[in-house]
N, C-alpha and C positions, 0 to 999 in steps of 0.2 A: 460625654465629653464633647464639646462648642455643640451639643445639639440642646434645641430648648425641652425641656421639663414636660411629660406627659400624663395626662390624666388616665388613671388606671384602667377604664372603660376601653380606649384605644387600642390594647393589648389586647381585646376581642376580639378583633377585626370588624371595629363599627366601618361603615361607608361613608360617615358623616363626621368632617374634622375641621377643624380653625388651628391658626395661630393666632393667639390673641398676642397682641404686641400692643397692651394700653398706652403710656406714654409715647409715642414716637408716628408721627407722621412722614409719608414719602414725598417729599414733591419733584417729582420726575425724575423717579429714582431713586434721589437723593433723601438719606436719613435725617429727619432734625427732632430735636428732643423737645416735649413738650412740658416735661416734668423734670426737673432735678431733684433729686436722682431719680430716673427713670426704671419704673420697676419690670421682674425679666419678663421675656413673652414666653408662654408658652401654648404645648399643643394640647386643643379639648374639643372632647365630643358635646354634640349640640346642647347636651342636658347641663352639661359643666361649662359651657359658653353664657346658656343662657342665664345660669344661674349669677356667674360675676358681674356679665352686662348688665344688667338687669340691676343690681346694686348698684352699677355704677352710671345708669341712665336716671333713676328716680332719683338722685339727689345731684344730679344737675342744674344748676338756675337758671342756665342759659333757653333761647330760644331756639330750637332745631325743623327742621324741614328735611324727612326723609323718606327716599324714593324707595319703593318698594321693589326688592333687585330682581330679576329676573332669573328664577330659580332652579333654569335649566342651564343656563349658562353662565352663573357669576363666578369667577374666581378670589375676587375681593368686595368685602362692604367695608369701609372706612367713612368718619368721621374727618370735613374738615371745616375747619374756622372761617366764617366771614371775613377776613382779613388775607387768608392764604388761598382765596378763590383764583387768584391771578398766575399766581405761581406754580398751583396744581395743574396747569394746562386748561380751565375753564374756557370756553369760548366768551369774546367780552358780552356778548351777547344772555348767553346761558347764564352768564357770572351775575350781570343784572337782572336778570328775572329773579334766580336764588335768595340773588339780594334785597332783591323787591318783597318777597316775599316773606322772608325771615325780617324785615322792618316793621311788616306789616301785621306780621300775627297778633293776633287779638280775637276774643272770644272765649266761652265757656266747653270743656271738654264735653263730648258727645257722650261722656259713658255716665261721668258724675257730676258734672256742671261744675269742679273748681278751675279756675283759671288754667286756660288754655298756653303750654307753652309750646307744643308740639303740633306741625303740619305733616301729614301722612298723606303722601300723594298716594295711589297705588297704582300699577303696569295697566290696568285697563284707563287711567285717566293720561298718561306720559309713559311710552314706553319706551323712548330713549331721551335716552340727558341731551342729545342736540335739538328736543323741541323747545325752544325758549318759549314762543307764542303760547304754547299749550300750559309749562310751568308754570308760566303767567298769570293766564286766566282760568284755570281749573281750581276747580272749588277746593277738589283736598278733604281731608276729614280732620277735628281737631281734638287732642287730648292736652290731656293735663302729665309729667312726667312720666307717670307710676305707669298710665294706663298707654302713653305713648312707647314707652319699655316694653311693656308687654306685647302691644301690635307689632313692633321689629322683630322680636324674639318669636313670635307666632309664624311671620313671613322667613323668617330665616328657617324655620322647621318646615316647611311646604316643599323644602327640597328633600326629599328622598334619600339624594346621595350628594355631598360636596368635600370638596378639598380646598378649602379657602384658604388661601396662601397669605391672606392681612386683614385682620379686624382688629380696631383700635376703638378707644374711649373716647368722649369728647373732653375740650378742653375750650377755653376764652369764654367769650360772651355768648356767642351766637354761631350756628353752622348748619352744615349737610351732612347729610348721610349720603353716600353715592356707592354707587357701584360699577367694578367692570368684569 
């Protein structure tokens, strides 16, 4: 009762947990719905995480640019919209590079050559979001949905142990993946 829904693994005592709260983005704090009606969030271990993501990254049309989180200390990876870069506390700086970059993708995925919609920086190229110069000009590696899904869901398991208090799905046209 008001707790969200858990996936049965949990009941284990895995180490490794999300809340998945697809529909709903925070920006500074504050809750705003991205979907009406917004479906519930609930709590999953990695294998149950990746499985929904993962569905819900490959049939994304939009363009994404995500940072690969830092896997000893993230507490959240979220999804957010080119358009809510301002309001999520982006520095204008960091906000323009992101955006520079999500303008700019283009090319063929590195795994199967179909069209590239996904920018995968990873923590040896930008290991924090205040490098704008660095997001900038780092080359990034490029997939196509399916194969961009899969490399998120690959770095989200490199953690051992996590308690991730917010992962969401993307939504609009274009966005980031970020982490804190």
């Amino acid at each position: 009762m008001r707790w969200p829904a858990e996936c049965i693994h949990l009941e284990m005592g895995h180490t490794w947990m999300a809340t998945f709260i697809p529909d709903t983005l925070y920006l500074r704090g504050k809750a705003t719905q991205r979907r009406v009606p917004a479906r519930p969030h609930v709590s999953l271990c990695l294998d149950c995480l990746a499985g929904l993501l993962k569905r819900e990254l490959e049939v994304f049309p939009g363009r994404v640019v995500a940072f690969e989180p830092d896997a000893e200390n993230f507490t959240q990876y979220f999804f957010v919209g080119k358009d809510d870069f301002e309001a999520a506390g982006l520095r204008p700086e960091v906000d323009a590079a992101i955006g520079k970059r999500v303008e700019s993708l283009q090319g063929a995925c590195s795994d199967c050559g179909h069209r590239a919609t996904w920018l995968w920086i990873s923590r040896r190229e930008v290991s924090s979001l205040d490098q704008a110069e660095r997001i900038e000009n780092t080359p990034g590696a490029l997939y196509c949905a399916k194969h961009g899904a899969a490399k998120l869901c690959e770095a989200l398991g490199k953690a051992n142990e996590a308690n991730l208090f917010y992962v969401n799905a993307p939504y609009g046209e274009s966005g980031a993946y970020l982490w804190i």
